[in-house]
C-alpha positions in Angstrom: -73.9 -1.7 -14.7 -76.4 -2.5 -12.1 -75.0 -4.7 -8.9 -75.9 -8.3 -8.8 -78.3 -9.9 -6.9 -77.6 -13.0 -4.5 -79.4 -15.2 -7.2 -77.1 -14.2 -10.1 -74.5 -14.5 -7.6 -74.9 -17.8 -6.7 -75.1 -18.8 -10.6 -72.1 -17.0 -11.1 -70.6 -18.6 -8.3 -72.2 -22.2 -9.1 -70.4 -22.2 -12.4 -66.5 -21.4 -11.5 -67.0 -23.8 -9.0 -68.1 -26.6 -11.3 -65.2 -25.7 -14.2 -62.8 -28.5 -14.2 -60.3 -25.9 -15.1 -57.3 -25.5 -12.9 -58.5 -23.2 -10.7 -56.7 -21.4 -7.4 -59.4 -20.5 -4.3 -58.6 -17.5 -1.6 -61.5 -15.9 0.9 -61.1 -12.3 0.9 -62.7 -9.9 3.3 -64.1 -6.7 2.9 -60.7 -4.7 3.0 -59.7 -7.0 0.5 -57.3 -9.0 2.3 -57.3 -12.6 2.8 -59.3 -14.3 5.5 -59.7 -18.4 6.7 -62.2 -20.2 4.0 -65.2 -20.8 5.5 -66.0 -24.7 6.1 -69.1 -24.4 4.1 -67.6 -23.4 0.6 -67.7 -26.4 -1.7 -64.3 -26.9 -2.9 -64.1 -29.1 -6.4 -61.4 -29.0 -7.9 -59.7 -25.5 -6.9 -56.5 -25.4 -5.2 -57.2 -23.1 -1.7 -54.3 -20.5 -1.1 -52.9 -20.0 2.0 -50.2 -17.4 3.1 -50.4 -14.2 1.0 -51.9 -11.1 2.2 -54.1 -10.0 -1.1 -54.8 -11.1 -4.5 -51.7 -8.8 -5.4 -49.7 -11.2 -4.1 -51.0 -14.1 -6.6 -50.0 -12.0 -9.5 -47.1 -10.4 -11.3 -45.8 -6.8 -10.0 -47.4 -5.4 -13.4 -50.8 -6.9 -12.8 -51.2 -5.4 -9.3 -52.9 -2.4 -10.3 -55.4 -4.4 -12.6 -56.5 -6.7 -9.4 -56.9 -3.0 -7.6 -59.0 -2.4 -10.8 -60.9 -5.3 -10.5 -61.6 -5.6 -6.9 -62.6 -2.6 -6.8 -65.7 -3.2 -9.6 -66.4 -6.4 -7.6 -67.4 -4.3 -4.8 -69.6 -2.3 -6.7 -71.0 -4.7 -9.3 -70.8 -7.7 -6.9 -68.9 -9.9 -9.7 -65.7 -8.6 -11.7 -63.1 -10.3 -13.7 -59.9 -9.5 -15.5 -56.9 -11.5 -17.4 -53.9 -11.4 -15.5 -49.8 -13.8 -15.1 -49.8 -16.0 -11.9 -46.7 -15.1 -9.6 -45.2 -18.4 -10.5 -45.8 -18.6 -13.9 -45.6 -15.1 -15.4 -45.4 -16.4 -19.1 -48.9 -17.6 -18.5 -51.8 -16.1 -18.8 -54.8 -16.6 -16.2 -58.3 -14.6 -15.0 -58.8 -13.9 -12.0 -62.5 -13.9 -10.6 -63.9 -12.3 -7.8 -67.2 -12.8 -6.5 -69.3 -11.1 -3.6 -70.8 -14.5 -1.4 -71.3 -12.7 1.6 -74.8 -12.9 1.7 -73.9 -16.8 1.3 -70.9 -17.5 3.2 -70.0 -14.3 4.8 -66.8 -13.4 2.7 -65.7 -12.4 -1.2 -64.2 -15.0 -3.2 -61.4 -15.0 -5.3 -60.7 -17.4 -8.2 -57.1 -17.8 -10.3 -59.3 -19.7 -13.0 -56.4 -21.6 -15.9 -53.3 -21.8 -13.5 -50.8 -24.4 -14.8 -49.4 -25.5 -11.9 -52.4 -26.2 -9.9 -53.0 -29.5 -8.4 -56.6 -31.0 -7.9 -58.7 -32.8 -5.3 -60.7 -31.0 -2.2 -58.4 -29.6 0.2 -55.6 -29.5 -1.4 -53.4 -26.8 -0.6 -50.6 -24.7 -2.6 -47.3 -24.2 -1.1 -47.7 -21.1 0.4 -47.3 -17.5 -1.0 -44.6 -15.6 0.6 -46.4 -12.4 1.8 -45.5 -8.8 0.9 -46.9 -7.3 4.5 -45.8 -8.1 8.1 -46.2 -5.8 11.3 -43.0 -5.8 13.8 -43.5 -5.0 17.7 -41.2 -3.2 19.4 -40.5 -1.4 22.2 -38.2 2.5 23.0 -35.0 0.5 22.8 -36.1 -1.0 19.4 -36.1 -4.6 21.2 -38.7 -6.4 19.3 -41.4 -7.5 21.4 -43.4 -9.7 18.7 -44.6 -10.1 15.0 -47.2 -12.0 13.2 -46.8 -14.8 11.0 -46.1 -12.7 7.8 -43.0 -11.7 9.1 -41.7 -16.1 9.4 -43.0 -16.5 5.9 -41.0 -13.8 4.6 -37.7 -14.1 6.6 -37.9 -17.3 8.3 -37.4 -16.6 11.8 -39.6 -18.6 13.8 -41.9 -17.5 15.9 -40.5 -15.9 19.0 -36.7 -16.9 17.9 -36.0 -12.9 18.2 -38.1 -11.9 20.6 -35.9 -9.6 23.2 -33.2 -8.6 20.3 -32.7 -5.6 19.0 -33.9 -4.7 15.5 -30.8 -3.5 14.6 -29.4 -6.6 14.0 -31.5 -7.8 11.4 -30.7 -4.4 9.4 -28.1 -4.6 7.1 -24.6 -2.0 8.7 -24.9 0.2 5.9 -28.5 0.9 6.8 -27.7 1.6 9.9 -27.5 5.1 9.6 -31.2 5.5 8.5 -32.5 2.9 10.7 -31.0 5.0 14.0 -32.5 7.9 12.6 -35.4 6.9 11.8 -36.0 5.3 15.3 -34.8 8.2 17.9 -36.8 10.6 15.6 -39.9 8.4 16.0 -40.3 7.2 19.8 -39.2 11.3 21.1 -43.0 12.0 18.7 -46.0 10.2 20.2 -48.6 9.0 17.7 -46.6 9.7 15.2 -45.1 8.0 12.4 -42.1 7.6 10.1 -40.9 5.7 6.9 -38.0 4.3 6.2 -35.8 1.8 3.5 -33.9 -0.8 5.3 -32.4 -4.2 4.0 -33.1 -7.0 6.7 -31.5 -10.3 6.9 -33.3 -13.6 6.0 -32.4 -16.6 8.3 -30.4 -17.7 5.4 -28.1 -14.7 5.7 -29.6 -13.5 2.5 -30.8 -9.9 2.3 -34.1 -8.1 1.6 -35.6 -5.0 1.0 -38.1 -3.3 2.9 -40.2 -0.1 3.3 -40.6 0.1 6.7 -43.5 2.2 8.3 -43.0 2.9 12.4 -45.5 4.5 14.3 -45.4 5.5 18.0 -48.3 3.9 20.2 -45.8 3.6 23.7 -48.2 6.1 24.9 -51.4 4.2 24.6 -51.5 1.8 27.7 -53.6 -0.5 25.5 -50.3 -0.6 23.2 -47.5 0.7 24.5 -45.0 -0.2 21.8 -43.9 0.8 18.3 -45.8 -0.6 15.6 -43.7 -1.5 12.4 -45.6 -2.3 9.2 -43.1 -4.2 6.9 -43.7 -4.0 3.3 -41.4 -6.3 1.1 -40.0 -4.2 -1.2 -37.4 -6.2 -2.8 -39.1 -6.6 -6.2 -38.3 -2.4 -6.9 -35.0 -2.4 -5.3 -33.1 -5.4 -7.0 -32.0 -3.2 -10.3 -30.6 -0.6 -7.7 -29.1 -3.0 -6.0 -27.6 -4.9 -8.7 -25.9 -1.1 -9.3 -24.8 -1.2 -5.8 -23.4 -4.6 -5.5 -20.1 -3.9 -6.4 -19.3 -1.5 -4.4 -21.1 -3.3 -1.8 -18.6 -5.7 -1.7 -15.7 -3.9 -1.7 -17.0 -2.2 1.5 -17.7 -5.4 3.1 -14.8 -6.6 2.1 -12.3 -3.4 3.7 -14.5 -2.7 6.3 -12.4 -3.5 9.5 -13.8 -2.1 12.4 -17.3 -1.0 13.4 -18.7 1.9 12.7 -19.0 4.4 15.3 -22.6 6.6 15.5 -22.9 10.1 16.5 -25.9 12.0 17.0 -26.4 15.6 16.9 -28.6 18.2 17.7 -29.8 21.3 16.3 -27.1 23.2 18.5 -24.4 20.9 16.5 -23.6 19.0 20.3 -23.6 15.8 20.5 -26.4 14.2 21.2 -25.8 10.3 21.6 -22.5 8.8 20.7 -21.4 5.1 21.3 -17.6 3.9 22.4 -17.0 2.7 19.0 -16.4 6.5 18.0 -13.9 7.2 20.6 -11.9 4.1 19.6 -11.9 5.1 15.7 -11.0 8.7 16.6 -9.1 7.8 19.7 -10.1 11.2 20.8 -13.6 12.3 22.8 -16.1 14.0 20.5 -18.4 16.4 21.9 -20.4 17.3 18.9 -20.0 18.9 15.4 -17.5 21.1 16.1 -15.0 18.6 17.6 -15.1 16.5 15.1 -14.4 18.9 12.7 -11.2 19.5 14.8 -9.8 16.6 14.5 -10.4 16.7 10.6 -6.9 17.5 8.4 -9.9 18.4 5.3 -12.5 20.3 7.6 -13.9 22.3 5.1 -15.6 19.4 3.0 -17.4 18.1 6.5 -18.3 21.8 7.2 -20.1 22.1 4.2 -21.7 18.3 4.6 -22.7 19.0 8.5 -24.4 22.5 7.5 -26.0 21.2 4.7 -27.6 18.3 6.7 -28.6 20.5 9.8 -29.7 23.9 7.2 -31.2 21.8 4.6 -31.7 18.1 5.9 -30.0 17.0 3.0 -27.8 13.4 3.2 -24.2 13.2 2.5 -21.3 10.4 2.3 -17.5 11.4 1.9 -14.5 10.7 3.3 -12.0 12.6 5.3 -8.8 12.4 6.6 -8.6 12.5 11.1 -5.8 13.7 12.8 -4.3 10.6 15.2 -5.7 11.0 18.8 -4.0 13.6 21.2 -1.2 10.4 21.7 0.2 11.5 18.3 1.0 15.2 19.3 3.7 13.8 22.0 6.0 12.6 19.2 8.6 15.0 16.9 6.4 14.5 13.9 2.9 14.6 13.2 1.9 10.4 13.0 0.4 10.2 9.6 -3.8 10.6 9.9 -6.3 8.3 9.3 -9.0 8.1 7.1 -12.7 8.0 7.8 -15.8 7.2 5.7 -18.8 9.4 7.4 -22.4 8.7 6.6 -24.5 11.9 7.3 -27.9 11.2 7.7 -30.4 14.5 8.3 -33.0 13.9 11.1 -35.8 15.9 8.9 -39.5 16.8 10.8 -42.9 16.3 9.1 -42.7 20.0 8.4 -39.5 19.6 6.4 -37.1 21.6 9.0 -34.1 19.9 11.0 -33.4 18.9 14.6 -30.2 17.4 14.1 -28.3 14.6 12.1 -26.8 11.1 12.3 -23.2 10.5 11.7 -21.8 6.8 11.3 -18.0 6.7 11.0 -15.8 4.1 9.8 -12.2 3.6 9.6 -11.3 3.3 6.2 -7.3 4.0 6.0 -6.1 0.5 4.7 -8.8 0.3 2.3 -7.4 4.3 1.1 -4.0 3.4 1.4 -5.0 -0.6 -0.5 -6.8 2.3 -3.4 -3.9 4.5 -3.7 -1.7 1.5 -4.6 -3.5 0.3 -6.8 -4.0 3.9 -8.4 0.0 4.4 -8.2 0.5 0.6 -10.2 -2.1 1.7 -12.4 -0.3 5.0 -13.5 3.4 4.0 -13.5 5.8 1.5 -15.2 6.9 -1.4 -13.5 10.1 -1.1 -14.3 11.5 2.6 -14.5 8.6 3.9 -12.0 7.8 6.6 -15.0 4.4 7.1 -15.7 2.5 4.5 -17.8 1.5 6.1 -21.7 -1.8 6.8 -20.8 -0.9 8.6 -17.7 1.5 10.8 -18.8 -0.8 11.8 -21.7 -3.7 12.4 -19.6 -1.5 14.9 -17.3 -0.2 16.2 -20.6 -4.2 16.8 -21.4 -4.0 18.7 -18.2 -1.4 20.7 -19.0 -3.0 22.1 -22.4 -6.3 23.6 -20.2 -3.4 26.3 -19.4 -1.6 26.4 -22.7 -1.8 30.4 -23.0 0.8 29.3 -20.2 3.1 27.4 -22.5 3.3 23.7 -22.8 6.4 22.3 -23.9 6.9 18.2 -24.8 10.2 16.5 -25.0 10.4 13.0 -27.1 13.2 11.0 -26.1 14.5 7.6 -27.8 17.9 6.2 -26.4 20.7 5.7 -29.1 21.9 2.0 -29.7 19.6 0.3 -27.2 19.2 -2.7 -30.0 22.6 -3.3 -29.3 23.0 -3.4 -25.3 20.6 -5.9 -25.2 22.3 -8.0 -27.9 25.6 -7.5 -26.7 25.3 -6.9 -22.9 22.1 -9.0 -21.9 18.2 -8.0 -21.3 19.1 -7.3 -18.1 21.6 -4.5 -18.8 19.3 -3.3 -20.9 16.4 -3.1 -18.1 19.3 -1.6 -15.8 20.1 1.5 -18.5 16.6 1.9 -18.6 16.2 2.4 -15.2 19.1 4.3 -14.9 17.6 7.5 -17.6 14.2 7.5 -15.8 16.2 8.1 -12.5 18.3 10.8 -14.9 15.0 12.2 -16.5 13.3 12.5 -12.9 16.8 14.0 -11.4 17.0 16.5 -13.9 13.4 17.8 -14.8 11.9 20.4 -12.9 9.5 19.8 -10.3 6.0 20.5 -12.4 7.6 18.6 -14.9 5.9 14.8 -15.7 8.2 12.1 -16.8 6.8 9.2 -18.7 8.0 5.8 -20.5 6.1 5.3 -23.9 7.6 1.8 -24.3 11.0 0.1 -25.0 13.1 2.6 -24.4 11.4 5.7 -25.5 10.1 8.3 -22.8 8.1 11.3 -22.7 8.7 14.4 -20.5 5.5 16.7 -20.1 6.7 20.7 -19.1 3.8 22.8 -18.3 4.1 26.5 -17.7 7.1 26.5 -20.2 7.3 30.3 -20.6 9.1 29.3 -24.5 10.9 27.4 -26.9 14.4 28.3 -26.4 13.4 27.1 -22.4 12.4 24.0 -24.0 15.5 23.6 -26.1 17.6 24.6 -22.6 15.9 21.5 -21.0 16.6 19.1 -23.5 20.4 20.0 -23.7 20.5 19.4 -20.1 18.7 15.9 -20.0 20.6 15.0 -23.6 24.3 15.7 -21.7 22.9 13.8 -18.3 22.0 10.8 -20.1 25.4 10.6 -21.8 27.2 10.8 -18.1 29.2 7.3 -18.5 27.6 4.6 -16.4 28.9 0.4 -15.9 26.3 -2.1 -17.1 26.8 -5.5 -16.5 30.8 -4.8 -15.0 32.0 -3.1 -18.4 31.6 1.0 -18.9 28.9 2.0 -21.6 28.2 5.8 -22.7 24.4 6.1 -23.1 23.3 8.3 -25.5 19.6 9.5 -26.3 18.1 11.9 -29.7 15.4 14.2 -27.9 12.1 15.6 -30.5 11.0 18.9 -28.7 7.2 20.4 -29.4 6.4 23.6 -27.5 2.8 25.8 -28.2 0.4 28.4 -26.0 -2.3 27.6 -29.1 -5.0 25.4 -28.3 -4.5 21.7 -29.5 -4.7 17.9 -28.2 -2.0 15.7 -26.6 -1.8 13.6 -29.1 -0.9 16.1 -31.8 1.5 17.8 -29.4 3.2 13.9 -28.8 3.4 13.6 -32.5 4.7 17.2 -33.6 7.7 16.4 -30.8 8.3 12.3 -32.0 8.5 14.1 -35.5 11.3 16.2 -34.4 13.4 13.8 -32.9 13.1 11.4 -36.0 14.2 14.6 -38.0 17.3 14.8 -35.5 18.0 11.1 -35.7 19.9 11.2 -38.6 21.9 14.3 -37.9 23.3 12.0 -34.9 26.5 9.6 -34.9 25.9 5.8 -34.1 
């Protein structure tokens, strides 16, 4: 198609701006991004844009590459158009024109022709679109020196309010980490520039996404800053972060203390390290090696730290700490502390390493909160036996080594009905209690004692070399349960009918449970009341 000349432009032109159709008005310049409306454009009817950066940002995420599309045939054919879903309205469908007028009013026009929510009369002006693209001034220190207007549309600080803070700030703490490496990487490599994904707070103390784009000019005396181009990014990232949001909040919800950054070279010393550290460690770290020191589970970090300097790959775990050098003045070691360490490779254009960022938190009452909650999760209330499905998930265990032997023993107290008719519910919690301690007391160490419910319990014995050490077992628990024992103030002679199931051939837990309740219902009767 041949290009259009100014007179077929004009017609063109002439005729969107005489359609009474709801139409929304931008200027565009020859890079395609939005520019003031000239005074001399005869606004009708249309609806002029302000804020917004391109026509990409009048349009649904999914219609940005069809405005790239068609932009990019206005520039050659002078006059392209192309159906497309307003921003605000996505349901509804719109065309969007644009037209070369340079030759008439020095700039491209673009046209949102069959909006919906459009309001008429010359001059009018739609509340403005929040803009994808803002550029950040800052200095070595990461102090922000200045940034456009882009940057108060999108996050709503005023102008100037954080001029002389530090970025940091504004990045959300579990960012951190990137953001610091990111930053020392850049403004040590003149000219050069580096990407990074950061959240950063709205004045509203929401949060936002964005891909941020630094590049050192501090050593152009013209510039002398770092230039940060801010793409708002938060479209792409809100189904990963609806992933991440609950264990977002737990974090921000055990988090503590604040989280202490190291920085490492190459040569595994340290390279930067702030005071928060030393107070989380309560020891001074001196690089890599030190800090694997003071780690009780050193070979994890080892293999994080080399993997991050060797291969610039990130890593997250967490590790227990020995207590500072305070703790090796008493008799026994102080129990350690535990430490959530973000590793963060510092990776060159050419893909090799020059070091790493570590951020460390304390983390211990949020374990120690975890392994509660694990420990009520897995054991009975009342006996402090296993729950069901915990004992038959470590009975599941068991079988992966039943070449080994695995050996189960069912056990159902005898008249239980009748203590807690005759003695009370709370006699017959105490009796209860008083087998599990029994079962515990007598099993072997390996050995997993659970309560199945009411007053039948399961004991789990791997590495049961055989049956007759099976049937050994059970005589033993069978005569300790039966040891005389005072519930509620008057003597009372338990007495219990134990099922036994042992294998070394392959099966489930389930079957294995059943084989041994089988048993002890075929010993049942066999038994005295």
């Amino acid at each position: 198609m041949e290009r259009l000349q100014p007179a077929a432009l004009d017609s063109v032109l002439d005729t969107l701006l005489a359609d009474p159709a709801p139409a929304r008005m931008v200027a565009i310049a020859e890079n395609g991004t939005f520019t003031p409306l000239p005074p001399g454009v005869p606004v009708t009817t249309q609806v002029v844009v302000s804020g917004g950066t391109t026509a990409m940002d009048m349009v649904v995420t999914d219609d940005r590459v069809t405005i790239i599309d068609t932009w990019t045939r206005a520039r050659t054919n002078g006059h392209a158009m192309a159906a497309v879903h307003p921003v605000d309205d996505p349901e509804h469908e719109a065309h969007i024109h644009f037209v070369d007028a340079t030759h008439r009013f020095g700039v491209y026009l673009g046209l949102l022709v069959g909006t919906r929510t459009s309001s008429g009369g010359q001059g009018a002006t739609l509340e403005a679109l929040r803009p994808k693209v803002t550029v950040v001034r800052k200095d070595e220190l990461a102090m922000i020196l200045g940034y456009d207007d882009a940057f108060t549309a999108i996050l709503g600080w005023a102008e100037g309010e954080l001029v002389g803070r530090r970025s940091l700030e504004l990045v959300h703490p579990e960012d951190h980490a990137r953001a610091i490496a990111n930053y020392v990487d850049l403004v040590t490599r003149p000219g050069q520039a580096r990407r990074v994904r950061l959240r950063h707070q709205h004045r509203d103390g929401s949060w936002r996404w964005f891909e941020v784009t630094n590049t050192n000019l501090l050593h152009l005396p013209e510039h002398g800053y770092v230039s940060a181009e801010m793409v708002d990014i938060s479209d792409e990232m809100d189904a990963v972060e609806a992933l991440r949001a609950g264990e977002l909040l737990l974090r921000r919800l055990t988090e503590a203390l604040p989280v202490g950054v190291l920085q490492i070279g190459a040569d595994r010393a340290a390279v930067y390290l702030n005071s928060r550290l030393t107070d989380i460690l309560e020891r001074t770290v001196t690089g890599a090696d030190s800090l694997l020191g003071a780690a009780r589970e050193a070979e994890p970090l080892a293999r994080a730290l080399g993997q991050a300097l060797v291969q610039g790959q990130d890593a997250d775990l967490e590790v227990e700490v020995d207590p500072g050098p305070a703790g090796a003045d008493h008799d026994h070691p102080l129990p350690g502390r535990r430490v959530q360490i973000s590793i963060r490779a510092l990776v060159q254009e050419d893909g090799s390493t020059h070091g790493a960022i570590l951020c460390i938190s304390d983390v211990t009452d949020a374990a120690q909160l975890r392994e509660q909650l694990a420990h009520k999760a897995a054991h009975d209330a009342l006996t402090g036996c296993l729950t069901r499905g915990a004992v038959v998930e470590q009975l599941a265990a068991a079988l992966e080594d039943v070449e080994a032997g695995v050996g189960v023993l069912f056990i159902d107290l005898d008249r239980f009905k009748a203590v807690n008719d005759d003695l009370g519910h709370a006699a017959g919690d105490a009796l209860l209690q008083h087998v599990a301690q029994v079962l515990r007391a007598e099993s072997r160490e390996i050995d997993h004692v659970g309560r199945l419910g009411g007053d039948e319990f399961l004991v789990v014995m791997p590495r049961l070399a055989s049956q007759e050490t099976a049937a050994t077992i059970a005589e033993r628990l069978a005569l300790a349960i039966s040891r005389p024992v005072e519930l509620a103030g008057r003597p009372h002679v338990p007495g219990a009918t134990i099922g036994m199931a042992w294998t070394t051939t392959p099966t489930d837990a389930e079957t294995l449970i059943a084989e041994a309740d089988a048993s002890m219902y075929r010993a049942k009767p066999s038994r005295t009341a």
